[in-house]
C-alpha positions as CSV (number, residue, x, y, z in Angstrom):
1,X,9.1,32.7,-19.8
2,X,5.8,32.9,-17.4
3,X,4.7,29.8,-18.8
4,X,7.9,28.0,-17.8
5,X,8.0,29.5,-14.7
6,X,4.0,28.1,-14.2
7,X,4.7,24.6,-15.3
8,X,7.6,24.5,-12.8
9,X,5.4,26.0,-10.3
10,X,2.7,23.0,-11.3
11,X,5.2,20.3,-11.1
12,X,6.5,21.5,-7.6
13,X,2.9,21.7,-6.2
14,X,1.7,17.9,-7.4
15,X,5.3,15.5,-6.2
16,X,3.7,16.3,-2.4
17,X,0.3,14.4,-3.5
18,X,2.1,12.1,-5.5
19,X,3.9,10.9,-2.7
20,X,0.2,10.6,-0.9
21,X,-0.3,8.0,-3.7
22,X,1.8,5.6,-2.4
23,X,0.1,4.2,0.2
24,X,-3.5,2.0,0.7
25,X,-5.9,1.9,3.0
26,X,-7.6,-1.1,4.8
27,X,-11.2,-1.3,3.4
28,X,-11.9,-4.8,4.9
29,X,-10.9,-7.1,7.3
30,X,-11.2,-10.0,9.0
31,X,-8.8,-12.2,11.3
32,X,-5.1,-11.3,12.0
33,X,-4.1,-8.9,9.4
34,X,-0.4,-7.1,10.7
35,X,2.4,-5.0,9.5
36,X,5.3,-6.0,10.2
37,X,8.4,-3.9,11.4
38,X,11.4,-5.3,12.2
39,X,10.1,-8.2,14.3
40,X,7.3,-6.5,15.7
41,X,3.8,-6.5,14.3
42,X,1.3,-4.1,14.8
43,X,-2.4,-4.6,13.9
44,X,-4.1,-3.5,11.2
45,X,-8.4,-2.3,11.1
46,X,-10.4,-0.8,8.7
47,X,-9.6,2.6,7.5
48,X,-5.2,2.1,8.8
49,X,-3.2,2.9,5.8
50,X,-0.4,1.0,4.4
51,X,2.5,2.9,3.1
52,X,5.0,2.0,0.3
53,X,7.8,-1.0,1.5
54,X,6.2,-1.8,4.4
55,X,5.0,-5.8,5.1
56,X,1.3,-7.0,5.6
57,X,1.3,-10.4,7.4
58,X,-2.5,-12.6,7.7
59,X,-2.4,-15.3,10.0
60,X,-4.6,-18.2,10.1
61,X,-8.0,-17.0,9.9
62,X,-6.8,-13.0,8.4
63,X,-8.0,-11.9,5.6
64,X,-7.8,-7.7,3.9
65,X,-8.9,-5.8,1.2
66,X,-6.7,-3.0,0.5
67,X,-7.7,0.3,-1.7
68,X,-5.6,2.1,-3.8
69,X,-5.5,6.2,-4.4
70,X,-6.5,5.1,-8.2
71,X,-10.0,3.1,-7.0
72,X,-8.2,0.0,-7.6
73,X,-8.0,-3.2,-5.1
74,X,-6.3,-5.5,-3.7
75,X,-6.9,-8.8,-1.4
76,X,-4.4,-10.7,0.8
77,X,-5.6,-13.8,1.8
78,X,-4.6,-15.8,5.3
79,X,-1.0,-17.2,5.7
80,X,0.5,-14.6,3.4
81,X,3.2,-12.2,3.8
82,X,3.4,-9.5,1.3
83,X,5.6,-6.1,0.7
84,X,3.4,-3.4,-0.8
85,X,4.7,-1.4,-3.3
86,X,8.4,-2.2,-2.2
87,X,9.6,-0.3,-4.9
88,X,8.2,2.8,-4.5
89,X,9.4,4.7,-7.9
90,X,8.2,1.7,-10.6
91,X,4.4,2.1,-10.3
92,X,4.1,-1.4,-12.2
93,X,5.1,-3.5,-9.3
94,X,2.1,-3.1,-7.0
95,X,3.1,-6.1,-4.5
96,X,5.9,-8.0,-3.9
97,X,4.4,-11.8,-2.9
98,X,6.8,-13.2,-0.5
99,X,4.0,-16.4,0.3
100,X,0.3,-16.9,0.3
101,X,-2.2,-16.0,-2.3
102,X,-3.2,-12.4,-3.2
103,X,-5.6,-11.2,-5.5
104,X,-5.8,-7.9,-7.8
């Protein structure tokens, strides 16, 4: 019975972090890199995070690489407009290329 009750416990303490993992973080960039939110972009830097369903737009001249909580990477190139992770629960489907050129 303890050990039931301790791998409940476990389970219950790691779906907060897990939920950390859905996100990336800005580890270069160059040029007009945005998120967009329902018709309103805001401007991304180094170090901004980008969470799960949310829209990165380059413009002309932007250009991003993105880290992931696994040490992985990806790289949105300009004129692109990309949903990361847009669905959140299928850990597969990392991007969601609407148009432009990504790399990963």
């Amino acid at each position: 019975m303890r050990a039931i009750l301790f791998a409940t416990a476990l389970l219950m303490s790691l779906a907060p972090l897990a939920a950390q993992d859905s996100a990336a973080k800005v580890i270069y960039q160059t040029g007009q890199v945005s998120l967009a939110n329902g018709g309103y972009f805001k401007a991304l830097s180094v170090g901004d995070q980008v969470k799960a369903q949310q829209m990165i737009v380059t413009g002309p001249d932007g250009y991003a690489r993105f880290e992931v909580s696994d040490g992985s990477t990806f790289e949105v190139f300009p004129n692109s407009k990309v949903v990361f992770r847009e669905t959140p629960g299928n850990w597969q489907h990392l991007l969601n290329v609407w148009f432009g050129r990504v790399k990963v």
